[in-house]
MDAnalysis code that builds the backbone (N, CA, C; Angstrom):
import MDAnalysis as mda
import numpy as np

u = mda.Universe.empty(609, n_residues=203, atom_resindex=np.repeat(np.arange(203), 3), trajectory=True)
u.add_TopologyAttr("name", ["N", "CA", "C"] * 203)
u.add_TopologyAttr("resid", np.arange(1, 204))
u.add_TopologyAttr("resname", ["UNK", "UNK", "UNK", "UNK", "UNK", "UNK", "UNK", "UNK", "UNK", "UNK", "UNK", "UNK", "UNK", "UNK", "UNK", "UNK", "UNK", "UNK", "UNK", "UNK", "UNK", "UNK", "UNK", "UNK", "UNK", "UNK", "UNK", "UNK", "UNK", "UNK", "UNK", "UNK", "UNK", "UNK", "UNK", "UNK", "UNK", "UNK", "UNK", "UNK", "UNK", "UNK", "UNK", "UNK", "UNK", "UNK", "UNK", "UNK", "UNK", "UNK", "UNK", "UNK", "UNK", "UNK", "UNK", "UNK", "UNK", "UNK", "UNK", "UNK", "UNK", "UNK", "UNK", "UNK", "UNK", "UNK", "UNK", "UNK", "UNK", "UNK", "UNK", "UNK", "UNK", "UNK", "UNK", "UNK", "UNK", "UNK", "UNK", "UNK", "UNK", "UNK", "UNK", "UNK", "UNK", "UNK", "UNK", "UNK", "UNK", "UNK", "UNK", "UNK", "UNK", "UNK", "UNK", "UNK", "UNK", "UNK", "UNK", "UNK", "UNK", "UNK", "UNK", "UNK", "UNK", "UNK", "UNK", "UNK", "UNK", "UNK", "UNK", "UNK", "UNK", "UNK", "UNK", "UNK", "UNK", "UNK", "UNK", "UNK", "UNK", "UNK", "UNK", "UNK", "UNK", "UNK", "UNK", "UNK", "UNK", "UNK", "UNK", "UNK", "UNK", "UNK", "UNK", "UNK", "UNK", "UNK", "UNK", "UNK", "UNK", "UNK", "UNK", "UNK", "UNK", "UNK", "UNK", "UNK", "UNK", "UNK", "UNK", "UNK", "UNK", "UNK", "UNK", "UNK", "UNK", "UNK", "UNK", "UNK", "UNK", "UNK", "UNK", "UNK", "UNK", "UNK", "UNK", "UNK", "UNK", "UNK", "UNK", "UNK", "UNK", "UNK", "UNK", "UNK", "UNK", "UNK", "UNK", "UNK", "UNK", "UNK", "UNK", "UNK", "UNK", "UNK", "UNK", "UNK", "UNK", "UNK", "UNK", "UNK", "UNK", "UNK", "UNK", "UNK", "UNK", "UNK", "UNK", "UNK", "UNK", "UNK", "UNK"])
u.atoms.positions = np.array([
    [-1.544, 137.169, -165.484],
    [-0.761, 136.311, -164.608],
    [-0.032, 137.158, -163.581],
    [-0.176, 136.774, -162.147],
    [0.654, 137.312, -161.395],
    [2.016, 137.695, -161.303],
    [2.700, 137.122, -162.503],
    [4.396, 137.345, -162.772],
    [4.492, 138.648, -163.179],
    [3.277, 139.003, -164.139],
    [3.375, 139.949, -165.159],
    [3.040, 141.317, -164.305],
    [2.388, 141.193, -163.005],
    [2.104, 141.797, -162.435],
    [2.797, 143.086, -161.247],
    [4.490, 142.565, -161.547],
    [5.849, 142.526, -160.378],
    [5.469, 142.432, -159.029],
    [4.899, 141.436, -158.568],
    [5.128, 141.261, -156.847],
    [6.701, 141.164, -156.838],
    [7.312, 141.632, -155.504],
    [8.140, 141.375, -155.033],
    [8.603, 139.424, -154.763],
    [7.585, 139.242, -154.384],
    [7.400, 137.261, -154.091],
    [6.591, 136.949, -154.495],
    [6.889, 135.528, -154.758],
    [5.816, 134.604, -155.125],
    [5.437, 133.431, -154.519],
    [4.541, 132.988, -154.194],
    [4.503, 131.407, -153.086],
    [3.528, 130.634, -154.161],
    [4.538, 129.436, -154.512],
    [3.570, 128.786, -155.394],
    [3.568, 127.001, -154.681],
    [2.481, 126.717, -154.436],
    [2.217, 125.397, -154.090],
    [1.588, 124.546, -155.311],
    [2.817, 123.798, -155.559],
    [2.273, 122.457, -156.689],
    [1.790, 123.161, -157.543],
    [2.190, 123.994, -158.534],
    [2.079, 124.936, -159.752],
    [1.565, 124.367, -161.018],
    [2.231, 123.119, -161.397],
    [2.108, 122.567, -162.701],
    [0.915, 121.389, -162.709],
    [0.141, 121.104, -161.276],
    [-0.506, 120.105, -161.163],
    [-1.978, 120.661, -162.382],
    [-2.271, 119.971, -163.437],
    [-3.811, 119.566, -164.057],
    [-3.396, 120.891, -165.404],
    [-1.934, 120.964, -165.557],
    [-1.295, 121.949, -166.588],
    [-0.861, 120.822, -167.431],
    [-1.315, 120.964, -168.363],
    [-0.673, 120.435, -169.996],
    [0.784, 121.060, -170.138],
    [1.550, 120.401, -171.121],
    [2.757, 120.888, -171.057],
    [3.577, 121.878, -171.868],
    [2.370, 122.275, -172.631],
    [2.721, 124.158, -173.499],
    [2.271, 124.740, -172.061],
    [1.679, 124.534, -171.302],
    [1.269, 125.482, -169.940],
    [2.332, 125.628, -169.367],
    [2.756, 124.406, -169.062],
    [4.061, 124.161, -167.527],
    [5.160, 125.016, -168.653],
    [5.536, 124.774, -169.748],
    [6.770, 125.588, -170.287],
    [6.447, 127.150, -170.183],
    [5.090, 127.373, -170.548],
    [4.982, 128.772, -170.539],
    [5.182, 129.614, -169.354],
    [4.886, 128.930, -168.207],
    [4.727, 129.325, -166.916],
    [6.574, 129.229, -166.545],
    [6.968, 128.321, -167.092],
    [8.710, 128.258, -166.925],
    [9.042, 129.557, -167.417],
    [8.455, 129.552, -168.215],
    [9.422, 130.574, -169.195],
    [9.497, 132.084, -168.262],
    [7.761, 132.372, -167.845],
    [7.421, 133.450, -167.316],
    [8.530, 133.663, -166.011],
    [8.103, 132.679, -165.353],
    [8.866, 132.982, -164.292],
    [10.233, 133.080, -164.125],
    [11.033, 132.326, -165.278],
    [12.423, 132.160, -165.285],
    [12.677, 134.176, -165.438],
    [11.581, 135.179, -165.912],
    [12.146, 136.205, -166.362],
    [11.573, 137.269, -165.189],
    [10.719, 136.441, -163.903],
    [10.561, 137.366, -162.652],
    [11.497, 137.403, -162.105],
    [11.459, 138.875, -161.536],
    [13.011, 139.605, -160.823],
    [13.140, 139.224, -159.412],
    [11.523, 139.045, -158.931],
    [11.716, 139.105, -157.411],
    [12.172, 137.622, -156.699],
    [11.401, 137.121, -155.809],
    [11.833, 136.425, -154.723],
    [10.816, 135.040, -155.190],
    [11.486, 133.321, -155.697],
    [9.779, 132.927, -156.206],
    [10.267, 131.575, -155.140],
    [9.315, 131.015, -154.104],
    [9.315, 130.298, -153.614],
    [8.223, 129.159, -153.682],
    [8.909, 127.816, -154.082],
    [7.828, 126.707, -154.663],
    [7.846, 125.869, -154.225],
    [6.854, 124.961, -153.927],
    [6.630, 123.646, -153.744],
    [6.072, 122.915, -155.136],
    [6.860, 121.461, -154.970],
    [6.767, 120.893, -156.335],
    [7.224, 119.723, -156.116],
    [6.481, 118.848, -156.782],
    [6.661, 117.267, -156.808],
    [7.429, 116.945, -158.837],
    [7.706, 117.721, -159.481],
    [7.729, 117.840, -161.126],
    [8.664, 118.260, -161.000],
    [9.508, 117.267, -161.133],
    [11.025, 117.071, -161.472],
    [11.622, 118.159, -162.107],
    [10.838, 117.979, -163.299],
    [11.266, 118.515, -164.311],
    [11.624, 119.598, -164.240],
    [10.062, 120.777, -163.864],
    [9.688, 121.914, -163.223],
    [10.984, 122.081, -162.129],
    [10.901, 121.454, -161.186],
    [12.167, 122.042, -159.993],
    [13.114, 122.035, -160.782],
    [14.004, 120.979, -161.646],
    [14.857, 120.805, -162.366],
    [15.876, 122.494, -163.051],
    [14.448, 122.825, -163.787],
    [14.573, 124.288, -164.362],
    [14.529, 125.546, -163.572],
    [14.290, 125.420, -162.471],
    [14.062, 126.565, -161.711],
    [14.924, 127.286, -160.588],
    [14.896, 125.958, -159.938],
    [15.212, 125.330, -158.481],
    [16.902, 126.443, -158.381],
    [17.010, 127.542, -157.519],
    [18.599, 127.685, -157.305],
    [19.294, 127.316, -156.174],
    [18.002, 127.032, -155.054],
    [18.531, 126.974, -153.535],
    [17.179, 125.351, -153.329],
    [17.304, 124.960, -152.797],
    [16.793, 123.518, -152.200],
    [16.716, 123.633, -150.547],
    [15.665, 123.507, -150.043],
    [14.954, 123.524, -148.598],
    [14.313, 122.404, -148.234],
    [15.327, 121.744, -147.620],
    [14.851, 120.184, -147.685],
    [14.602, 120.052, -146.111],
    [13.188, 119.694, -145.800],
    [12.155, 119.820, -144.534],
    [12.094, 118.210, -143.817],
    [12.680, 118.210, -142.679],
    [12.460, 116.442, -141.987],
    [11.613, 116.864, -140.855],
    [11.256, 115.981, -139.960],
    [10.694, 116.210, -139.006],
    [12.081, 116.620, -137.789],
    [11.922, 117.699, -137.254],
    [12.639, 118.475, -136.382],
    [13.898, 118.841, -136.847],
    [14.263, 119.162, -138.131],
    [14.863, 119.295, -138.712],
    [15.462, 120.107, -140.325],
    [15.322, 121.389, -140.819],
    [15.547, 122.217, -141.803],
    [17.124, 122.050, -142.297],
    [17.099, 121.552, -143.796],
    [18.515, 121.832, -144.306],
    [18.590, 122.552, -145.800],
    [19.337, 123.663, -145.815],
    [19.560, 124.430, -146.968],
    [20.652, 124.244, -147.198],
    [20.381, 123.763, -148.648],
    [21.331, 123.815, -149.738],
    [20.972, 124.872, -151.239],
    [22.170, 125.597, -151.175],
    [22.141, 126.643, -152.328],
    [22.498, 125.940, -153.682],
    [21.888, 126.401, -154.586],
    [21.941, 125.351, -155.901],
    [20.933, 124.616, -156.849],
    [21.077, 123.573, -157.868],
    [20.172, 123.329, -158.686],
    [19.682, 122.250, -157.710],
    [18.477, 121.500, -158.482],
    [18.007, 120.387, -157.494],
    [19.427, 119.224, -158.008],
    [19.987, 119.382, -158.678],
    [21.194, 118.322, -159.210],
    [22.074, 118.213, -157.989],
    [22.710, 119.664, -158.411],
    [23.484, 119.953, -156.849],
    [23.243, 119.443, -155.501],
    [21.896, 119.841, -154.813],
    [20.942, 118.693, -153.579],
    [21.264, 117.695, -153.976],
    [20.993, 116.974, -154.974],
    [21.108, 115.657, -155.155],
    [22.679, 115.056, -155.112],
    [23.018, 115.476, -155.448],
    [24.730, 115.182, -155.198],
    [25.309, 115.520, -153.764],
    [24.799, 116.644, -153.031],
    [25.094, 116.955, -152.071],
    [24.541, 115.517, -151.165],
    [23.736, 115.941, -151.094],
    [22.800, 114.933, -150.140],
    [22.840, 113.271, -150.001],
    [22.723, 113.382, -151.213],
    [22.733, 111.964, -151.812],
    [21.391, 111.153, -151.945],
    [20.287, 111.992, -151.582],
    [18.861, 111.645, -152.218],
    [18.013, 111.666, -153.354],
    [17.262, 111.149, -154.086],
    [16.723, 111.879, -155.314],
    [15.490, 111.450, -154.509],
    [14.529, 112.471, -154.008],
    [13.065, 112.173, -153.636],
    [12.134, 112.455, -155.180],
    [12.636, 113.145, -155.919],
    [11.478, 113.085, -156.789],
    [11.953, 111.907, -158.222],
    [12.857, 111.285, -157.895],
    [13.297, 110.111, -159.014],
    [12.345, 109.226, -159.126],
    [11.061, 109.612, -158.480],
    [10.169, 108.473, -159.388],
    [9.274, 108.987, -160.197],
    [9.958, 109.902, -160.442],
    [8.998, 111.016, -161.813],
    [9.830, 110.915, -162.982],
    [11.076, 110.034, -162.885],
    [12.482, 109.990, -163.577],
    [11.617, 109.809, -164.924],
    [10.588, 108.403, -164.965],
    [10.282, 108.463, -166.320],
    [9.243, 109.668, -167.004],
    [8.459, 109.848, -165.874],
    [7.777, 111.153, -166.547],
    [8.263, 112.362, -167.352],
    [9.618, 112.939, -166.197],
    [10.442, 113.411, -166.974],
    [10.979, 113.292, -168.348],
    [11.126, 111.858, -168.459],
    [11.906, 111.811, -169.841],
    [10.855, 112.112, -170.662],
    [9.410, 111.707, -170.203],
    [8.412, 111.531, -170.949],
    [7.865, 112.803, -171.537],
    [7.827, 113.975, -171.137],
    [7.971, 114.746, -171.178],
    [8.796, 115.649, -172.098],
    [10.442, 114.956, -171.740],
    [11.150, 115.571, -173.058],
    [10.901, 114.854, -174.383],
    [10.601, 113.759, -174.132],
    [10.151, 112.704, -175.717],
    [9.061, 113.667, -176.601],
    [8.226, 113.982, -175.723],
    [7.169, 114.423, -176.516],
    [7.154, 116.028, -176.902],
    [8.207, 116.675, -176.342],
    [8.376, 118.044, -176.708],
    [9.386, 118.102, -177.949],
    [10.238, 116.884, -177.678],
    [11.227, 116.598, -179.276],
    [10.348, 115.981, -180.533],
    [9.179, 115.223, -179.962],
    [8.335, 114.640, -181.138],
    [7.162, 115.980, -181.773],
    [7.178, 116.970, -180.904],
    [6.617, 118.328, -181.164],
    [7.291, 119.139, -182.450],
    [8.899, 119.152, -181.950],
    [9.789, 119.958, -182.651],
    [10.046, 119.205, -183.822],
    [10.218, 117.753, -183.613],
    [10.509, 117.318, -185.294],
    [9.369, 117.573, -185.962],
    [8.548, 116.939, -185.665],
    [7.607, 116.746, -186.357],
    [7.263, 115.397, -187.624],
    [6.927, 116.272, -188.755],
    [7.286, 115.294, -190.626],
    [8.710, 114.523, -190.447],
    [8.970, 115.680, -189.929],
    [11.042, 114.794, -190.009],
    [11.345, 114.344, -189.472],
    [10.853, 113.670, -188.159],
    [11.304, 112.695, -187.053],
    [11.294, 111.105, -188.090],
    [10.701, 111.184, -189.035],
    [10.617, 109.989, -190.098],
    [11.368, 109.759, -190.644],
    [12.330, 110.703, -190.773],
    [13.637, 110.478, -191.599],
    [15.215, 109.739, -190.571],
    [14.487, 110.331, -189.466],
    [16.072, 109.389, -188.114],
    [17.087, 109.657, -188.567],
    [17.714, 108.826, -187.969],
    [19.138, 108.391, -188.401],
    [19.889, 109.742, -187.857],
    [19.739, 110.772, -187.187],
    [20.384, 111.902, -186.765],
    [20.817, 111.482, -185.191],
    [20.973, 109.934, -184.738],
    [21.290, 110.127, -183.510],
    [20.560, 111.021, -182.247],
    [19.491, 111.392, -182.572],
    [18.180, 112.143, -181.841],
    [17.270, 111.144, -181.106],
    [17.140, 109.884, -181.308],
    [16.695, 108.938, -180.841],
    [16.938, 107.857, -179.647],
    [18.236, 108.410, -179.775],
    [19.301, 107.982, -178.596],
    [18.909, 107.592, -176.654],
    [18.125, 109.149, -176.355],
    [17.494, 109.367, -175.118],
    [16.212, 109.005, -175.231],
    [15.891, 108.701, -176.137],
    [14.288, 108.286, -176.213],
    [13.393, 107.445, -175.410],
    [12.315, 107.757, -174.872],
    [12.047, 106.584, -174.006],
    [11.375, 105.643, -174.545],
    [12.107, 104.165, -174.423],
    [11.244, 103.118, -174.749],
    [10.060, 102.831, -175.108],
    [9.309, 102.299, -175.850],
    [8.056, 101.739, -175.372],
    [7.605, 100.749, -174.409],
    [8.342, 99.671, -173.762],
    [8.664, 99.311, -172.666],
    [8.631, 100.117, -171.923],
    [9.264, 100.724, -171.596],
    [9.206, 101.671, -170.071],
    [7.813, 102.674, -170.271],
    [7.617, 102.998, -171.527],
    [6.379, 103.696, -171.079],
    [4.645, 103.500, -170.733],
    [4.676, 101.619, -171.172],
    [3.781, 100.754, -171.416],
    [4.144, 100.399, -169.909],
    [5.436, 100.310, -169.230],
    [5.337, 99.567, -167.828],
    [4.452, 100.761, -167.036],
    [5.454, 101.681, -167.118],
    [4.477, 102.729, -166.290],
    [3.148, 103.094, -166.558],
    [2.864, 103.517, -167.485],
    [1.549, 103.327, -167.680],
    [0.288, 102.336, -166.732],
    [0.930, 101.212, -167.250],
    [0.217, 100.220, -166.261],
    [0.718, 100.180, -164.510],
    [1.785, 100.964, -164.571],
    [1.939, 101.396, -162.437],
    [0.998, 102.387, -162.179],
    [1.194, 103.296, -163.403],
    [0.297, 104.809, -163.133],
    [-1.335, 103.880, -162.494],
    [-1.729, 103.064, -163.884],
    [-3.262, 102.590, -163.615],
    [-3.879, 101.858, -162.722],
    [-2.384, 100.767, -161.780],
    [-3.059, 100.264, -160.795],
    [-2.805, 101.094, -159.301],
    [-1.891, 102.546, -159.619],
    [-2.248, 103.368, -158.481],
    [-3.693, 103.989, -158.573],
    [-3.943, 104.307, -159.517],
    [-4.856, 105.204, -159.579],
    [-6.271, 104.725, -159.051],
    [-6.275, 103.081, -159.600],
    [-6.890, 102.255, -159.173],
    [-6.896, 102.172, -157.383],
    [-6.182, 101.979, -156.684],
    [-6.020, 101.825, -155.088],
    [-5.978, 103.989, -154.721],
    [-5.949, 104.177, -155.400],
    [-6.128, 105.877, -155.015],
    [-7.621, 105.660, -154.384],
    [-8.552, 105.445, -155.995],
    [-9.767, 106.002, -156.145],
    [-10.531, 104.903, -155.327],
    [-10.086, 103.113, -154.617],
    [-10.454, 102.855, -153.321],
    [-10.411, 103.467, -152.514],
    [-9.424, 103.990, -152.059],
    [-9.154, 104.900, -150.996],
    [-10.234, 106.224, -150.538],
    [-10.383, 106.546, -151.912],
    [-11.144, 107.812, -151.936],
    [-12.280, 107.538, -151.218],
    [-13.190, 106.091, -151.630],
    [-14.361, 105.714, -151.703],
    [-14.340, 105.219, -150.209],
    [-13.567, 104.579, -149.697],
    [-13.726, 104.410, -148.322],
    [-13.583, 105.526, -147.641],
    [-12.803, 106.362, -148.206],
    [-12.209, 107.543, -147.041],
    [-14.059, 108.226, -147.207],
    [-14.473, 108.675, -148.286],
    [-16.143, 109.226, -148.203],
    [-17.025, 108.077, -147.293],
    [-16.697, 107.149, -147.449],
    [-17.830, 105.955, -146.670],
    [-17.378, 106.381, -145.326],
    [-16.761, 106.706, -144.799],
    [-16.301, 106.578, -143.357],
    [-16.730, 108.078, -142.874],
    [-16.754, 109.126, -143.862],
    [-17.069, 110.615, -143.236],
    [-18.263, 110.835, -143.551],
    [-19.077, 109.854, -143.899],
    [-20.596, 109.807, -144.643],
    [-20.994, 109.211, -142.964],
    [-20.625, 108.176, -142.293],
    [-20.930, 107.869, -141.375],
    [-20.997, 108.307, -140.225],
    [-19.618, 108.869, -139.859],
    [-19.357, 109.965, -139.233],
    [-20.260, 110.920, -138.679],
    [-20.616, 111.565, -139.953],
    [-21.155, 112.707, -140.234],
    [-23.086, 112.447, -140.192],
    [-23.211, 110.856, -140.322],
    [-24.597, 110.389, -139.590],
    [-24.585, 110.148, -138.218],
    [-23.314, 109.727, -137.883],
    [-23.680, 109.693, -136.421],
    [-23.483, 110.972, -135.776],
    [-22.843, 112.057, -136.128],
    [-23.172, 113.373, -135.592],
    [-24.399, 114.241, -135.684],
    [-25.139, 113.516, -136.709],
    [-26.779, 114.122, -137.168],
    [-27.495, 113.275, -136.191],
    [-27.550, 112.096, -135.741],
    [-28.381, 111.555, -134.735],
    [-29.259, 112.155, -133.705],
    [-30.340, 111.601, -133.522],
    [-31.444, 112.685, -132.445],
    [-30.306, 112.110, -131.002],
    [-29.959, 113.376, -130.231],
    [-29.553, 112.774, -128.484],
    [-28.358, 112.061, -128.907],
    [-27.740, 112.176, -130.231],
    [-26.072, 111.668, -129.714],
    [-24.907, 112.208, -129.371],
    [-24.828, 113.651, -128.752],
    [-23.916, 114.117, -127.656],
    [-24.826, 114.224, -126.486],
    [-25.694, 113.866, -126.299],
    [-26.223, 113.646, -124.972],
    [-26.102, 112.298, -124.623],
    [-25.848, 111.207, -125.621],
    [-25.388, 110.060, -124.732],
    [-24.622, 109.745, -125.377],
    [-23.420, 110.244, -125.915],
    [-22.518, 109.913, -125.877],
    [-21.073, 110.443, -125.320],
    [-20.086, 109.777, -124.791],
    [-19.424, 110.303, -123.972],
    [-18.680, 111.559, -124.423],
    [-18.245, 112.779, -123.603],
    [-17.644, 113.794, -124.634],
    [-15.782, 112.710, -125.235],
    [-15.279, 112.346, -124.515],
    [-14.078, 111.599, -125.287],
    [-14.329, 110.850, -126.365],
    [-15.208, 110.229, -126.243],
    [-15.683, 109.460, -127.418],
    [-15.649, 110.123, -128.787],
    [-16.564, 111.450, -128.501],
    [-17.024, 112.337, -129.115],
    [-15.637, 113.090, -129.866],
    [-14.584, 113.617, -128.457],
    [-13.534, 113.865, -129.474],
    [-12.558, 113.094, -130.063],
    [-12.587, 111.954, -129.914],
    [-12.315, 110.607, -130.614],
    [-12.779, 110.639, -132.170],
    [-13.753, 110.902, -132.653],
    [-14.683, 110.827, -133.691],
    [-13.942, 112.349, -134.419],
    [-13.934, 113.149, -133.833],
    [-13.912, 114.911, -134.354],
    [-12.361, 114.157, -134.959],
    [-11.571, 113.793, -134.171],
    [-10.035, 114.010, -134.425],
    [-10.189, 112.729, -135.527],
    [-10.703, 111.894, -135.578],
    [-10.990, 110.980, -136.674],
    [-11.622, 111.023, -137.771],
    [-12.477, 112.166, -137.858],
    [-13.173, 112.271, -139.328],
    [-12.004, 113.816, -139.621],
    [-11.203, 114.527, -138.592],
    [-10.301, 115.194, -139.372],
    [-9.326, 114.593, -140.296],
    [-8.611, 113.985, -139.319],
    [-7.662, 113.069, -140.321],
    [-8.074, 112.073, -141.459],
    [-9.561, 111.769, -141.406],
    [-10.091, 110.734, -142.644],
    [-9.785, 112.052, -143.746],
    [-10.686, 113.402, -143.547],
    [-10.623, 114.373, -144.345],
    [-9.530, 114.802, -144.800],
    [-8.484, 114.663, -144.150],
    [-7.316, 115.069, -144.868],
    [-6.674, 114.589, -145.599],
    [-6.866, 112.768, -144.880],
    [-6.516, 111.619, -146.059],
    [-7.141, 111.857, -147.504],
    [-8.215, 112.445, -147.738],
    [-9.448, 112.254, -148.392],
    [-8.806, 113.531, -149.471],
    [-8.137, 114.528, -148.713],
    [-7.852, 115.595, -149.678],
    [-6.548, 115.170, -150.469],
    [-5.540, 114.533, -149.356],
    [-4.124, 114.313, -150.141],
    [-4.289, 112.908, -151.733],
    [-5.338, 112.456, -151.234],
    [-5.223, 111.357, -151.848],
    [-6.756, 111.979, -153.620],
    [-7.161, 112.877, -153.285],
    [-7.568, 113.780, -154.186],
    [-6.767, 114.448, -155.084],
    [-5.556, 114.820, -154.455],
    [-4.922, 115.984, -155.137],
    [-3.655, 114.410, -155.754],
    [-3.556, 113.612, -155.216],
    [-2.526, 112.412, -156.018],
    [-3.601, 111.973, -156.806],
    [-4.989, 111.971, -157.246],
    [-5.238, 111.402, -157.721],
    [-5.648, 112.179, -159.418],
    [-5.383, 113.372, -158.686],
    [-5.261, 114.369, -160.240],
    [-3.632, 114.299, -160.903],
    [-3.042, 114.196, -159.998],
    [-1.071, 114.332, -160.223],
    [-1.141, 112.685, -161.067],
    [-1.333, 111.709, -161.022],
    [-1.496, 110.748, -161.438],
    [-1.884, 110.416, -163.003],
    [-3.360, 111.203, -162.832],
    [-4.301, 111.409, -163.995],
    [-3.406, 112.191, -165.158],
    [-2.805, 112.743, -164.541],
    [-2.230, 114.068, -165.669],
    [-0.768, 113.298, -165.495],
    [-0.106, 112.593, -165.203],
    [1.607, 111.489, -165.567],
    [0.192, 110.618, -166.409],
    [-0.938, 110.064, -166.735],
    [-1.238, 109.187, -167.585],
    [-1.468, 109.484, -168.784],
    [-1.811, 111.457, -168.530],
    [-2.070, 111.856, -170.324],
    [-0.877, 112.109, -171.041],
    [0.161, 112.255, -169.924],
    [1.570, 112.826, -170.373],
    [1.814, 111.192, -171.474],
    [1.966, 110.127, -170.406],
    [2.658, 109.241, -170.884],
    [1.555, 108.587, -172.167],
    [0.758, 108.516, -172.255],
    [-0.610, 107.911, -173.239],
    [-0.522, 108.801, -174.501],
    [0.329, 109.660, -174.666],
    [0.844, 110.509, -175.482],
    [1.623, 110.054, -176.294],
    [2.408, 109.264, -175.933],
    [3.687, 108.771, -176.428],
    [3.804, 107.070, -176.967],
    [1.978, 106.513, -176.413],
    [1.687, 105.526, -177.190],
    [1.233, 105.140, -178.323],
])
């Protein structure tokens, strides 16, 4: 692993995405004990939660730093952008406490049950997780139908010879942005997949 390795920095984009969650702790752990400089992008609450000392919060024409936990941002600011991971999160700690009890989580009554997440809440989400995933993987399928076409009408015998060059970059700047749709909505559709094994865990 690159931690183990001492770079001075680290640039990590979306770290914990298609990681089980002995992974994401292990990788916490590692890094909580690198010396140098670790700069992340992260949608996992949780993950920023534990890490996070300074917060770089990006608008359009606009950079604001705040030094601190992501709690701190959040109080500062007064936003929670990743609070709709709120239940994942918990979901998450449910199942790392149902790890640690184990045999003896049968016995209760220790007031340990307290933060627990519902089965309600994890049966609701569940079923939000499935009808995103559901309108994801439309998405996907049109976004390929449309660069499948695209990408026939750029194979055509004589179609930049009659067709206009604007037209033409009309099409280029349109099957870019289909493609990019095509990637973001790829990479939500793994982030998704993996909040359904988290939470399907706990059913």
């Amino acid at each position: 692993m690159l931690v183990y390795q001492k770079p001075n920095l680290l640039l990590l984009d979306e770290p914990t995405n298609h990681l089980d969650l002995e992974s994401i702790e292990a990788l916490i752990a590692a890094l909580r004990s690198f010396d140098g400089t670790l700069i992340f992008v992260s949608h996992d609450r949780w993950f920023v939660s534990q890490l996070a000392t300074r917060v770089v919060e990006i608008r359009p024409g606009e950079v604001t730093d705040y030094l601190g936990t992501y709690e701190d941002y959040v109080h500062a600011s007064g936003d929670d952008h990743l609070d709709a991971d709120t239940v994942l999160l918990k979901a998450r700690r449910e199942k790392r406490r149902k790890g640690r009890e184990g045999k003896a989580s049968d016995r209760g009554g220790d007031g340990t049950r307290s933060s627990a997440l519902s089965p309600h809440d994890v049966t609701k989400e569940i079923k939000r997780l499935q009808r995103e995933l559901e309108e994801i993987t439309e998405a996907i399928e049109v976004h390929e139908a449309r660069l499948d076409s695209i990408d026939a009408s750029f194979c055509e015998d004589g179609f930049y010879e009659r067709t206009p060059p604007d037209q033409v970059t009309l099409l280029e700047q349109e099957r870019a942005e289909t493609d990019d749709s095509l990637k973001a909505d790829l990479q939500r559709w793994g982030e998704v997949e993996s909040q359904l094994e988290v939470l399907s865990s706990l059913v």
